[in-house]
VOPAGU-2260 file (C-alpha; in pm, 1 decimal, decimal comma):
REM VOPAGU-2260
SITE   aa  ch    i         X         Y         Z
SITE  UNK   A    0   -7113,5   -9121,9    5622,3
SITE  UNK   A    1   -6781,5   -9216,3    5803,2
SITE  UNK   A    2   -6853,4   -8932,4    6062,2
SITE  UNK   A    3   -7247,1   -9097,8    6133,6
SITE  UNK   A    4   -7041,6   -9463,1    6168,2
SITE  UNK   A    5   -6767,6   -9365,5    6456,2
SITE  UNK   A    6   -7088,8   -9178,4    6611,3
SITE  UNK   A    7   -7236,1   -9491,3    6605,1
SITE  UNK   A    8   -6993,3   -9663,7    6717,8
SITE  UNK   A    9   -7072,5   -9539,1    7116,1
SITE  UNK   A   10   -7411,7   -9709,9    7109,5
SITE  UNK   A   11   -7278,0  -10037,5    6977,7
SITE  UNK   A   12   -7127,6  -10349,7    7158,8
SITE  UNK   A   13   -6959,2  -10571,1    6943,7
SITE  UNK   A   14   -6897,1  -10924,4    7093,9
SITE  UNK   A   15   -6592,7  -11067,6    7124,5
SITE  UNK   A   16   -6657,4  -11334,0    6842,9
SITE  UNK   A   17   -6796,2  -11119,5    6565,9
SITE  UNK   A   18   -6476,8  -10878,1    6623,0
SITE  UNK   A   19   -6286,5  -11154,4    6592,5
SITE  UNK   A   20   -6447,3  -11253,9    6246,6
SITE  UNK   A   21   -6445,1  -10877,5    6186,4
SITE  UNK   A   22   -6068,9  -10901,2    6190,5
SITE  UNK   A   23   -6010,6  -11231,5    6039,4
SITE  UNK   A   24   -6191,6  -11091,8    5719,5
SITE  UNK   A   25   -6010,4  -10785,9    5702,4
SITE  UNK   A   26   -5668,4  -10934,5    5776,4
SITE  UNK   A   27   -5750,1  -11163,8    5464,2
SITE  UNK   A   28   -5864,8  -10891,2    5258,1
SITE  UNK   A   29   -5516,1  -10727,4    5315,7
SITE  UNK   A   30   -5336,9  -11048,5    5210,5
SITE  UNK   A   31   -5494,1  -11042,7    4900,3
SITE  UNK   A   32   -5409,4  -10690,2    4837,7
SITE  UNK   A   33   -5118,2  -10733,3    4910,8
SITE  UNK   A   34   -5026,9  -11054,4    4690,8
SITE  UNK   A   35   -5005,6  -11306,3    4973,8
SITE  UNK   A   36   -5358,6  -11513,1    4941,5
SITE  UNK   A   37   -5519,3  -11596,8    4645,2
SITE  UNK   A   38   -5826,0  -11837,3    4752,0
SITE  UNK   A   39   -6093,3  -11698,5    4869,2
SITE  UNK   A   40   -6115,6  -11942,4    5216,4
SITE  UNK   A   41   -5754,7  -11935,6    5379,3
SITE  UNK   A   42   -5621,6  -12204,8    5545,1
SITE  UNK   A   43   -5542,9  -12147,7    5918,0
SITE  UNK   A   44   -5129,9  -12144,2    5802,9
SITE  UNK   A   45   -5157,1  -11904,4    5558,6
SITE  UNK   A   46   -5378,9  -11673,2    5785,0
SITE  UNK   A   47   -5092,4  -11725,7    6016,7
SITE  UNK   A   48   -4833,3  -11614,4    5791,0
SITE  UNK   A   49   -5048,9  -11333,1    5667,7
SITE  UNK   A   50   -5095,3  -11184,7    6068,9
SITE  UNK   A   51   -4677,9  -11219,4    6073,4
SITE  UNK   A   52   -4624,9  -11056,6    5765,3
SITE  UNK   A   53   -4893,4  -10758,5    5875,4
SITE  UNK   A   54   -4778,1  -10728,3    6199,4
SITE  UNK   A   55   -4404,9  -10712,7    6023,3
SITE  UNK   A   56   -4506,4  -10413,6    5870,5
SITE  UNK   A   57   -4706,2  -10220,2    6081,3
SITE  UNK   A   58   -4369,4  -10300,9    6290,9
SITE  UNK   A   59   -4140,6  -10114,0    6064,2
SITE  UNK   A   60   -4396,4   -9850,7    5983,2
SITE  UNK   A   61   -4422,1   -9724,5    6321,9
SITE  UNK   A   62   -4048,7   -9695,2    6390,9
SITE  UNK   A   63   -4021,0   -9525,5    6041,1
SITE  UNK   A   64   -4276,0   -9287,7    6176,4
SITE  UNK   A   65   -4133,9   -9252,6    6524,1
SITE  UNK   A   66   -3782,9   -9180,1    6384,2
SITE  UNK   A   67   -3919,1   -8950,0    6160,5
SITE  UNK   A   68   -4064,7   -8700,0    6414,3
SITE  UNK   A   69   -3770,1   -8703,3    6591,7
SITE  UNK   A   70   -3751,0   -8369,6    6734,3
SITE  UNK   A   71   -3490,7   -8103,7    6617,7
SITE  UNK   A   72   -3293,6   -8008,4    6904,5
SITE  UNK   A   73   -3237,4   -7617,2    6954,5
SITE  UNK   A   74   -2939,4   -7498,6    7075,4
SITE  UNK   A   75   -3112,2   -7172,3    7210,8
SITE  UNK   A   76   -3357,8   -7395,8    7414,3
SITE  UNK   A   77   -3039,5   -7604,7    7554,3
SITE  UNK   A   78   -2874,9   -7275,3    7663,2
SITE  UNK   A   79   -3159,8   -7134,4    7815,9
SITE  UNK   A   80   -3240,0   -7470,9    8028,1
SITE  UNK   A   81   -2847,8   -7451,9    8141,2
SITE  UNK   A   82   -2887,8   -7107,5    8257,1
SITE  UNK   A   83   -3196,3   -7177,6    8430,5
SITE  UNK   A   84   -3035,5   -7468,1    8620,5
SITE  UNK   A   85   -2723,7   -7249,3    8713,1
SITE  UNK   A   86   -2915,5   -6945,6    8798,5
SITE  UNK   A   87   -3266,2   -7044,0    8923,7
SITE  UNK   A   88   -3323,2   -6723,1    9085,4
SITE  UNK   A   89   -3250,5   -6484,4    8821,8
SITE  UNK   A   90   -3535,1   -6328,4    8586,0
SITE  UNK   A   91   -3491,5   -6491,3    8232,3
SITE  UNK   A   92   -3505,5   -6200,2    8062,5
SITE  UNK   A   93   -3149,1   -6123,3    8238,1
SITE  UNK   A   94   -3028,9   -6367,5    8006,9
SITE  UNK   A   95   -3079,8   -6206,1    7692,4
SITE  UNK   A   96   -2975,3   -5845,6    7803,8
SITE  UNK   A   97   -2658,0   -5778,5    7652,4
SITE  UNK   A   98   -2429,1   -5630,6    7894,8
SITE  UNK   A   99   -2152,6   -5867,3    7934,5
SITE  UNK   A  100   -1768,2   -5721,6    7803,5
SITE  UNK   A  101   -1513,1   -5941,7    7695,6
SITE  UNK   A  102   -1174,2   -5786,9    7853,7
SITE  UNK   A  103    -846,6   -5863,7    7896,4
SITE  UNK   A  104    -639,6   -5809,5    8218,6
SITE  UNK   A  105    -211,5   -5835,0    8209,7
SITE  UNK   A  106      49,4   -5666,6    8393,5
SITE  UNK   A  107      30,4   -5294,7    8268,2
SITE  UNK   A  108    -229,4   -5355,4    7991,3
SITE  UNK   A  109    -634,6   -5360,9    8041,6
SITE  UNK   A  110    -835,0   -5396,5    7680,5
SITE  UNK   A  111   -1158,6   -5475,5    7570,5
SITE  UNK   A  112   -1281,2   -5663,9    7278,9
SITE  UNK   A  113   -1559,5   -5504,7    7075,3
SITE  UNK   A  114   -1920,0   -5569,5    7100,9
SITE  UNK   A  115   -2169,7   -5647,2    7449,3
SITE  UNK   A  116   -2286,6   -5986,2    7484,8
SITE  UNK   A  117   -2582,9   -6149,9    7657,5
SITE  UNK   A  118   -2517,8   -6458,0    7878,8
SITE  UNK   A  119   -2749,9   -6635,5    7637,3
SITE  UNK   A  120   -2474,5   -6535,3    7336,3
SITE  UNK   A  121   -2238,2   -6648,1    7528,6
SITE  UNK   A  122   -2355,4   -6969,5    7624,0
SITE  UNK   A  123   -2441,4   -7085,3    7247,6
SITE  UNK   A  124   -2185,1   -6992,6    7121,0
SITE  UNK   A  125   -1965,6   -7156,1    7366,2
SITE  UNK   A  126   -1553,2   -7181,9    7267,4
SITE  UNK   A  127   -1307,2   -7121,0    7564,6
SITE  UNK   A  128   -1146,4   -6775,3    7740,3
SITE  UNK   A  129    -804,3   -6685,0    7632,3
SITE  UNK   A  130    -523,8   -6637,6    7910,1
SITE  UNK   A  131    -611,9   -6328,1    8150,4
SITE  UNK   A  132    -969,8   -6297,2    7950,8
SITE  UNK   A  133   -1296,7   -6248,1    8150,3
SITE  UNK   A  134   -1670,3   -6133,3    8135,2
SITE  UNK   A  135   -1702,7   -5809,6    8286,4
SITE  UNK   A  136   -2067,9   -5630,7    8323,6
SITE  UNK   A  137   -2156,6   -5275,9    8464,6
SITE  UNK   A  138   -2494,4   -5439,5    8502,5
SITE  UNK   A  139   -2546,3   -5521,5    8862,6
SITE  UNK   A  140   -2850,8   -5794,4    8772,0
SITE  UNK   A  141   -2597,4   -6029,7    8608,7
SITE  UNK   A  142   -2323,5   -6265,3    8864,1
SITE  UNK   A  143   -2020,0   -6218,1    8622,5
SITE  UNK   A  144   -1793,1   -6361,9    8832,0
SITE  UNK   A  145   -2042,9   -6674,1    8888,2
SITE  UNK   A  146   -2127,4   -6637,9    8544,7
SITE  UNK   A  147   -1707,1   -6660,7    8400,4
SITE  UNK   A  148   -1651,7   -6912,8    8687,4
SITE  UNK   A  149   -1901,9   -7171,3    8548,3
SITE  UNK   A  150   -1856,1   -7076,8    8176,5
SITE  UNK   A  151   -1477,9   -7170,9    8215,2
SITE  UNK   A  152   -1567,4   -7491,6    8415,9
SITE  UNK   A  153   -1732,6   -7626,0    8159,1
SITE  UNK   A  154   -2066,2   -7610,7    8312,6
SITE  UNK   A  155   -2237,3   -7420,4    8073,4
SITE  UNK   A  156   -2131,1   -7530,6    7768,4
SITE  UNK   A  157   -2394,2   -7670,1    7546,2
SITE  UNK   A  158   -2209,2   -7703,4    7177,1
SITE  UNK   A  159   -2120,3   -8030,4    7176,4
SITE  UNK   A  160   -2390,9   -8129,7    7364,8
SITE  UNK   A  161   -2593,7   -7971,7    7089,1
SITE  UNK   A  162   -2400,7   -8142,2    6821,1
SITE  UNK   A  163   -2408,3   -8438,4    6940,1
SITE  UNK   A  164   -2811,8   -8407,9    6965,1
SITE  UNK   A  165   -2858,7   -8262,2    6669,0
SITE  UNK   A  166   -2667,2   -8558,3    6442,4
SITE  UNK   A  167   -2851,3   -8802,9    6604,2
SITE  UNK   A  168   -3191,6   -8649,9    6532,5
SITE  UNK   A  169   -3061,7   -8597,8    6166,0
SITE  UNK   A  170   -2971,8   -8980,1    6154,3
SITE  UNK   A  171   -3297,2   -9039,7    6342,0
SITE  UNK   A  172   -3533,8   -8864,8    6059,2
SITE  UNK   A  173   -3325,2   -8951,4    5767,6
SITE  UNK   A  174   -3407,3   -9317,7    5838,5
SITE  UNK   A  175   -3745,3   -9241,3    5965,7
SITE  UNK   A  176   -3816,0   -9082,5    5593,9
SITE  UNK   A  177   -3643,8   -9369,7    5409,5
SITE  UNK   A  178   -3885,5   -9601,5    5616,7
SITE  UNK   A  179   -4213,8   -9409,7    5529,3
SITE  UNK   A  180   -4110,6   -9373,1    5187,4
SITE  UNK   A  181   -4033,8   -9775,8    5162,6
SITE  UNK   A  182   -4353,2   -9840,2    5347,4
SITE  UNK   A  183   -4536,7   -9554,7    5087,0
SITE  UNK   A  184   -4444,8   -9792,7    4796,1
SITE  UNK   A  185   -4571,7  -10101,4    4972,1
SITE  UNK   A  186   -4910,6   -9965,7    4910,7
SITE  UNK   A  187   -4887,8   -9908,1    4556,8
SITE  UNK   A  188   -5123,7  -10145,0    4346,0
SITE  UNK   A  189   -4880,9  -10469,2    4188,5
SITE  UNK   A  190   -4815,4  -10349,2    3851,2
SITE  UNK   A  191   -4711,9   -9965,2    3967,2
SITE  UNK   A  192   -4507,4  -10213,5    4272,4
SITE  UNK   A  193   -4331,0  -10435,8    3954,8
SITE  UNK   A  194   -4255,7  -10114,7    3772,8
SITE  UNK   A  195   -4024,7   -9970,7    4072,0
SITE  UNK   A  196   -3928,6  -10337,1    4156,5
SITE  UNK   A  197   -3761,0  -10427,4    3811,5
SITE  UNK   A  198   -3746,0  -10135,1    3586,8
SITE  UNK   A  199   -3446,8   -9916,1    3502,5
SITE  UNK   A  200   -3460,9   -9615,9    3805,0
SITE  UNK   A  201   -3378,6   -9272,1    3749,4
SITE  UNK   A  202   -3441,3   -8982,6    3989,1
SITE  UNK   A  203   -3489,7   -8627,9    3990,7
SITE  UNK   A  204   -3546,0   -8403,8    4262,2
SITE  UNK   A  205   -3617,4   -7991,2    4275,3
SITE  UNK   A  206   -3582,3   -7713,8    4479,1
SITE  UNK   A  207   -3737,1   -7364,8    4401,8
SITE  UNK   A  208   -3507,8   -7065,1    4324,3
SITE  UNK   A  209   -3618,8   -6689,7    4344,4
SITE  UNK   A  210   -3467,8   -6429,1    4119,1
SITE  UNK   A  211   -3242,2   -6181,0    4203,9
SITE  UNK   A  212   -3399,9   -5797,9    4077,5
SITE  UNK   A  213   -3038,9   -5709,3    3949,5
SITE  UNK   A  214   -2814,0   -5935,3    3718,2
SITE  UNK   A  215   -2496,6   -6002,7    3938,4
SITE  UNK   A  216   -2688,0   -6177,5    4278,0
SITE  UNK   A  217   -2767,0   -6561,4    4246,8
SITE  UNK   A  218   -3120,0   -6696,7    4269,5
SITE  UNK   A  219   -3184,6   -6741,1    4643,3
SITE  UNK   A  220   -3332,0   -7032,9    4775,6
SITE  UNK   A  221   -3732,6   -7009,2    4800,7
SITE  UNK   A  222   -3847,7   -7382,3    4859,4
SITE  UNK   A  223   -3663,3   -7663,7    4951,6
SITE  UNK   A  224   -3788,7   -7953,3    4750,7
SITE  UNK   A  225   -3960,2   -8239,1    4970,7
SITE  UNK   A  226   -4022,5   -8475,1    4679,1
SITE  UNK   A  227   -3866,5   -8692,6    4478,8
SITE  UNK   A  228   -4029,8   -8843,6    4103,4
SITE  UNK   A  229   -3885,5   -9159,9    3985,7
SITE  UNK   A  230   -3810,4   -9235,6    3630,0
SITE  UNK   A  231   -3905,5   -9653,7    3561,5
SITE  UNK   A  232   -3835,0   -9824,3    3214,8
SITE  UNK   A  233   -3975,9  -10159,6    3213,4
SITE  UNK   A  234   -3975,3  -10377,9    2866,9
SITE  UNK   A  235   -3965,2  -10040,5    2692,6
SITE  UNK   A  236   -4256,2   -9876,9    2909,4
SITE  UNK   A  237   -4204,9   -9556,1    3112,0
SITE  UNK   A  238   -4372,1   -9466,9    3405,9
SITE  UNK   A  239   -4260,5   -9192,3    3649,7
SITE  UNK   A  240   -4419,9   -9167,5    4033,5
SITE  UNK   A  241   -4383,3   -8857,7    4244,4
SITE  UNK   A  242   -4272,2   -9007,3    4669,5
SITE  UNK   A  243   -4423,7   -8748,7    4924,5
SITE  UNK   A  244   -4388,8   -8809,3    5287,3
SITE  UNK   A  245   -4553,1   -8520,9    5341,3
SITE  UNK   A  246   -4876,5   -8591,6    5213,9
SITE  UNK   A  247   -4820,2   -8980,5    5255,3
SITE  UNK   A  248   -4853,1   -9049,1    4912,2
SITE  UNK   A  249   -4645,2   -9203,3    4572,8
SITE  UNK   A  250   -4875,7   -9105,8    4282,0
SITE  UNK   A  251   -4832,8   -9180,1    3909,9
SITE  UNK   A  252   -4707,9   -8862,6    3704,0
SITE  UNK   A  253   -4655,7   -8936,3    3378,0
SITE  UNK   A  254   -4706,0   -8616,5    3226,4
SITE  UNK   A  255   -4363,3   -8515,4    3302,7
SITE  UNK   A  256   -4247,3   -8800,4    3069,2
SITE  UNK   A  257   -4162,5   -8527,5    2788,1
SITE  UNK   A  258   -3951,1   -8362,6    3023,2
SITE  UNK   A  259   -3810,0   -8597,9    3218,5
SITE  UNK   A  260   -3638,7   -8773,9    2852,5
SITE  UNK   A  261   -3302,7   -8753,1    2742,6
SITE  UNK   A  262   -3070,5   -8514,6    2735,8
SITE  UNK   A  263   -3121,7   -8407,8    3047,2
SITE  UNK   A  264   -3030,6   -8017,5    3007,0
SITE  UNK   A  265   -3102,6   -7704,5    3187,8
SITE  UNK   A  266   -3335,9   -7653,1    2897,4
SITE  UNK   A  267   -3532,1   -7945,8    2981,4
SITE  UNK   A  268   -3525,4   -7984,1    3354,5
SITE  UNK   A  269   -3566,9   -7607,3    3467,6
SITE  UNK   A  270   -3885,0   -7424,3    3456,7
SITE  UNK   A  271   -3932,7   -7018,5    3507,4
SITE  UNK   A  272   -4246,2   -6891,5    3614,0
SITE  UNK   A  273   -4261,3   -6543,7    3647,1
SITE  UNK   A  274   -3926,0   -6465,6    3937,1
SITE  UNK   A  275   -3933,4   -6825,8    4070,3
SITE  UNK   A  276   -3698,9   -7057,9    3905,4
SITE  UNK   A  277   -3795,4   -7460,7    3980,8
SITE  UNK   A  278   -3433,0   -7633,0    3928,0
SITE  UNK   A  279   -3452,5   -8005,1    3858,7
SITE  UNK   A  280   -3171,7   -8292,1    3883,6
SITE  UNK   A  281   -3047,8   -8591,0    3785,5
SITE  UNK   A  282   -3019,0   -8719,6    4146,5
SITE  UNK   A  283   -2822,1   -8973,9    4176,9
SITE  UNK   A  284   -2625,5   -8991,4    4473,8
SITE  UNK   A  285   -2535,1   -9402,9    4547,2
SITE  UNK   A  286   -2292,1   -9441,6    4181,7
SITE  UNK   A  287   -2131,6   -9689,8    4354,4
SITE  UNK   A  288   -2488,5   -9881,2    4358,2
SITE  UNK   A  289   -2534,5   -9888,8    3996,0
SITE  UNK   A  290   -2630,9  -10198,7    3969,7
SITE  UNK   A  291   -2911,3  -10113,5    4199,7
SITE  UNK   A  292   -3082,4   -9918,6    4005,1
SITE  UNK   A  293   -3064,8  -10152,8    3635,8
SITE  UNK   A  294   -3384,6  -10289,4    3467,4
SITE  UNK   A  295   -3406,4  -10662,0    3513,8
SITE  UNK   A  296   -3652,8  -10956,2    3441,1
SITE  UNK   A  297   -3900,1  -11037,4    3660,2
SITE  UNK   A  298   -3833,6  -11324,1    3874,1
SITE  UNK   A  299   -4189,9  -11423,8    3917,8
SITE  UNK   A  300   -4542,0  -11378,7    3844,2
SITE  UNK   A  301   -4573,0  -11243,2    4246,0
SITE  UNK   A  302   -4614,0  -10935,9    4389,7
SITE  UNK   A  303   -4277,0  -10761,9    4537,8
SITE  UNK   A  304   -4277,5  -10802,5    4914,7
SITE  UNK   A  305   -4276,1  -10522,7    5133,7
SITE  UNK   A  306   -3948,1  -10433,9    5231,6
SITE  UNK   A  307   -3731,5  -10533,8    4923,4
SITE  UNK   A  308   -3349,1  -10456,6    4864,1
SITE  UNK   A  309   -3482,7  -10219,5    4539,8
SITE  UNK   A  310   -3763,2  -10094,7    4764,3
SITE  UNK   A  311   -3484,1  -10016,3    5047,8
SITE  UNK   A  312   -3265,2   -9874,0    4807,8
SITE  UNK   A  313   -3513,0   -9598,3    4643,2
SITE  UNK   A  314   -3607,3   -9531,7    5063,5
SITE  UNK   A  315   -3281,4   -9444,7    5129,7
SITE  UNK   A  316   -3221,6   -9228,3    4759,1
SITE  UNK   A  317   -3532,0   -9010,9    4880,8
SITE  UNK   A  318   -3429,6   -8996,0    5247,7
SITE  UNK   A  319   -3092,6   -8829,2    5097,4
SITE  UNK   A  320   -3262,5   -8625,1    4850,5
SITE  UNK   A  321   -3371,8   -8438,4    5139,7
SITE  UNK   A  322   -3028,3   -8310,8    5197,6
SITE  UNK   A  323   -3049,4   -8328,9    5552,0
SITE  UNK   A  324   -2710,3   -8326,7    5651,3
SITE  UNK   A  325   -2696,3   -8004,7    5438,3
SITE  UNK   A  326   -2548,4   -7667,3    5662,0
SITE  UNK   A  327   -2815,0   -7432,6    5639,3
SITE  UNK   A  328   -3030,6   -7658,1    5859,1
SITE  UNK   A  329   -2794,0   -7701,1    6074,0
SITE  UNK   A  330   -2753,2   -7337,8    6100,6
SITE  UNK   A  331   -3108,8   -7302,1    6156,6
SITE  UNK   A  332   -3125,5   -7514,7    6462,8
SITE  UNK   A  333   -2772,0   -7359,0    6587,6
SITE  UNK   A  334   -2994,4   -7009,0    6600,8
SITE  UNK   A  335   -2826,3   -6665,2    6543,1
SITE  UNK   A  336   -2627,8   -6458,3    6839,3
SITE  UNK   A  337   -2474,1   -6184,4    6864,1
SITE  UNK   A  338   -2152,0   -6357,8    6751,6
SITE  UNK   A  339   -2317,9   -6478,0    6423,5
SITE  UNK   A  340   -2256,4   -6098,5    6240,1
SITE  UNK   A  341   -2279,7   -6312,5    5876,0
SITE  UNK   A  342   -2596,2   -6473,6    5974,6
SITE  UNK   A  343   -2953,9   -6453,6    5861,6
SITE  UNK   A  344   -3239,1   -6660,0    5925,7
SITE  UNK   A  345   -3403,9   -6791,9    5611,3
SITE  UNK   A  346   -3816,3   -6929,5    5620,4
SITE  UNK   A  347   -3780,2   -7172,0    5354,4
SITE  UNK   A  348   -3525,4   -7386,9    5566,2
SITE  UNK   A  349   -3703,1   -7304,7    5902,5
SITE  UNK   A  350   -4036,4   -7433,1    5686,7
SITE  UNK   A  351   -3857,5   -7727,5    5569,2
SITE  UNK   A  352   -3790,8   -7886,4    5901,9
SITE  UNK   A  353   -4146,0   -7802,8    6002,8
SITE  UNK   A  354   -4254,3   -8026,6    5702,2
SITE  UNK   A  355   -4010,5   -8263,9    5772,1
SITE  UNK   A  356   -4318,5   -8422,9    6048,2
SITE  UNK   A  357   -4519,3   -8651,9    5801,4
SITE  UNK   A  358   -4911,4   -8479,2    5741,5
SITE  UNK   A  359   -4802,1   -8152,4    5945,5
SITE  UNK   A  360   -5049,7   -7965,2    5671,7
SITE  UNK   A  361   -5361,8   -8170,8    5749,7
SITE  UNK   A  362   -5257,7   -8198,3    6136,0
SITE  UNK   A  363   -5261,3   -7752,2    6135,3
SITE  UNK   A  364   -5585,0   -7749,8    5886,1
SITE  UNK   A  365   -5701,0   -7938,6    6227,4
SITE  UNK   A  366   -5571,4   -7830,7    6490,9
SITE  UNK   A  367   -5686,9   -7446,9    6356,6
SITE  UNK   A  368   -6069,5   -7586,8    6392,7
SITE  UNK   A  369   -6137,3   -7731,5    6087,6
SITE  UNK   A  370   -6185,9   -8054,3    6266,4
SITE  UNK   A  371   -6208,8   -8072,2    6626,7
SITE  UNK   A  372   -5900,8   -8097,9    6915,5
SITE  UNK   A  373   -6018,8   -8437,2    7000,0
SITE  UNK   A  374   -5836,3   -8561,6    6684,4
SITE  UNK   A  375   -5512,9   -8477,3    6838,2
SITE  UNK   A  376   -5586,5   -8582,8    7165,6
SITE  UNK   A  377   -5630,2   -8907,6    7039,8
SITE  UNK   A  378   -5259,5   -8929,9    6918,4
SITE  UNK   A  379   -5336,1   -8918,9    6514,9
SITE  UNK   A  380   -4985,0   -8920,2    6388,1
SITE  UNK   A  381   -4866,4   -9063,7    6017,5
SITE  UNK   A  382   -4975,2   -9440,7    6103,9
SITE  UNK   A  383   -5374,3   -9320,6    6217,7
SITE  UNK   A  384   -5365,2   -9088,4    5895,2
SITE  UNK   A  385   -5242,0   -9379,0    5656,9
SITE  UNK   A  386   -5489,2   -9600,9    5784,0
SITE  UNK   A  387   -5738,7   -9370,8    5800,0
SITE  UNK   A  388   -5672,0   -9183,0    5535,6
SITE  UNK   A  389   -5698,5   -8762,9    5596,2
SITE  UNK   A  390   -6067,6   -8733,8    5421,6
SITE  UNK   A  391   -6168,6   -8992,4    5692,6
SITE  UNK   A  392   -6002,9   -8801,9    5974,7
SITE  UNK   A  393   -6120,7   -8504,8    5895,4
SITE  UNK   A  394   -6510,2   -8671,4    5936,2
SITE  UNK   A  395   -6340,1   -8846,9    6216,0
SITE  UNK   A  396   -6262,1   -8549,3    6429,0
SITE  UNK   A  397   -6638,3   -8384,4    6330,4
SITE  UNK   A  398   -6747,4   -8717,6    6471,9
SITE  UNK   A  399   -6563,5   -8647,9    6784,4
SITE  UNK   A  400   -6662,8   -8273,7    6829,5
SITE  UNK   A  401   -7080,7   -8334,2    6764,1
SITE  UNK   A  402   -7175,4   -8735,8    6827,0
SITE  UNK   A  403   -6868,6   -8856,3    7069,1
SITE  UNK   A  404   -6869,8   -8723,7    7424,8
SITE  UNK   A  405   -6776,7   -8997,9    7668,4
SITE  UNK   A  406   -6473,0   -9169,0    7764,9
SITE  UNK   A  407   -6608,3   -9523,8    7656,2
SITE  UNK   A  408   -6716,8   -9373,4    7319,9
SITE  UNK   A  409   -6383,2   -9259,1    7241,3
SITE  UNK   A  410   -6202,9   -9593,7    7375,9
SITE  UNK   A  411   -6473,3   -9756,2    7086,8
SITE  UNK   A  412   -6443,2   -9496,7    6828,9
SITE  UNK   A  413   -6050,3   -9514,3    6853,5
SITE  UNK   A  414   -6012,0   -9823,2    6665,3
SITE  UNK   A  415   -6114,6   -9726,6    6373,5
SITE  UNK   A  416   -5811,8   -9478,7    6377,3
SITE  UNK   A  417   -5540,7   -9762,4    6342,8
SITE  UNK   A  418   -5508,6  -10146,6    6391,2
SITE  UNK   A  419   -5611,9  -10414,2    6593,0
């Protein structure tokens, strides 16, 4: 098995020359997967183009999968780091005792705003002192007047700073996910590839609704929907495929045909399964793209090339399908103080970013000792997975934990967990 191979693998030294055939034969078997040989003995020019057009590729997909494990910032973590910096000696659990008073001081008149603070609160939230305000505290472990005196300045304040952060990771993963979900259709087999290529597109995405137990409350959200199935109609034939980032995967579905058919009604598109209500759409969020997304003829006999306008264009309809610029997730990273009295945390959005990171189920089913640690010390991240492929790793990392010990065995056994 796979697992017996990479263990193998340590005992065996493959010279330079028969690698390099190794590679020339698999870099020829992916051009003819791919649609870009057809002979079965390559000229040295079309081997050539074939290594560009791979190396194009592998290219975009790691960026796609860098950007898309961008890392949310948290605004919590950014306070906590400037309070640290500021107040290196103090214990930081002083930071989240909340004992700080927000009071008011002019001529004849002392008042005091309701509620106690913590210098954490007060350091996410951020905003400015009003005229003759100040932080007052009959707690002797907190430096109020050090504390007010670098609050005002400025040197504490972390919401833009967050904001700023926290758009640019958003932009970061949204075209990370439109790149892994271009590169996702890439690997599709030529007719499923001409189908998305040509045919008429339509797209519906779902999120997952739980019941309210009295009949005035609206359904609250339960799962945020991280997929999104795509409707083709090509010289009459439908076809609908299901794009998961998650799992690395655009699979055929086309037993949602009946309901995915005109009219598109409530009727049709939603689903109730005992209190859990699965909402479908009619996604479509680029009208100004029409045109985009209209069957056409074929222009040749040849496989679509990776990387395509139409390819691009159903990318970046998933990456926004994801909603990522929605509020609630940015009200999830923001975290909940003191000030936020209307606030509530909610699991299915905190969930959602966690899923966001492409094969996050299969990396915890490993990283709980299903497989062992060695797999993630080896840097498995979407690309090794793809390439791989997660039965593999899994064998992989029992490989790693039973028949691969030393460092030269790992240095061997590692290229079998991505590209030359």
């Amino acid at each position: 098995n796979y697992a017996q191979v990479l263990a193998y693998a340590e005992q065996v030294n493959t010279t330079p020359s028969a690698l390099h055939d190794i590679r020339q034969k698999a870099l020829a078997d992916w051009g003819r997967a791919n649609g870009l040989l057809t002979g079965t003995t390559p000229t040295q020019p079309e081997q050539d183009a074939v290594r560009v057009e791979f190396n194009r590729q592998i290219e975009a997909l790691t960026t796609a999968s860098s950007q898309a494990q961008t890392p949310i910032p948290s605004r919590r973590e950014m306070a906590l780091d400037a309070l640290k910096a500021a107040f290196p000696d103090l214990d930081p659990k002083v930071f989240e005792a909340p004992s700080l008073a927000r009071v008011f001081r002019v001529p004849g008149r002392t008042g005091q705003f309701p509620g106690m603070r913590s210098m954490l609160d007060i350091v996410m939230h951020g905003g400015k002192l009003g005229t003759h305000e100040h932080w007052e505290s009959p707690d002797k472990r907190i430096p109020a007047i050090r504390f007010c005196q670098l609050f005002e300045s400025g040197t504490l304040d972390v919401a833009d700073a967050f904001k700023g952060a926290y758009d640019g990771a958003i932009t970061s993963i949204e075209k990370g996910q439109q790149g892994l979900a271009d590169y996702l259709i890439s690997t599709l087999p030529p007719q499923d590839r001409k189908n998305l290529e040509y045919g008429q597109l339509e797209f519906f995405h779902t999120n997952d609704y739980t019941m309210a137990m009295d009949l005035f409350s609206k359904p609250t959200l339960r799962t945020r929907g991280h997929t999104l199935r795509v409707k083709t109609t090509l010289n009459g034939e439908v076809n609908i495929y299901e794009i998961d980032t998650r799992r690395a995967t655009v699979e055929k579905q086309n037993y949602w045909k009946t309901r995915y058919t005109p009219p598109y009604t409530e009727k049709n598109l939603h689903h109730t399964e005992a209190n859990v209500i699965s909402k479908t759409r009619l996604f479509d969020p680029f009208k100004d793209e029409a045109d985009q997304a209209r069957e056409r003829s074929p222009s040749s006999a040849d496989t679509p090339k990776f990387g395509s306008t139409r390819s691009d264009y159903i990318g970046r309809v998933f990456a926004k399908s994801l909603d990522l610029h929605n509020e609630d997730l940015l009200q999830q990273a923001r975290g909940v103080t003191s000030f936020d009295k209307n606030a509530a945390t909610n699991t299915a959005i905190g969930e959602f970013f966690l899923n966001l990171i492409p094969l996050r189920s299969a990396i915890v089913n490993f990283s709980n000792g299903n497989v062992a640690d060695g797999v993630l010390d080896l840097g498995l991240d979407f690309i090794g997975l793809v390439t791989l492929g997660a039965g593999k790793a899994a064998q992989a990392g029992k490989a790693f934990s039973k028949g691969v010990s030393t460092l030269s065995g790992v240095s061997k056994a590692a290229r079998f967990l991505g590209t030359s």
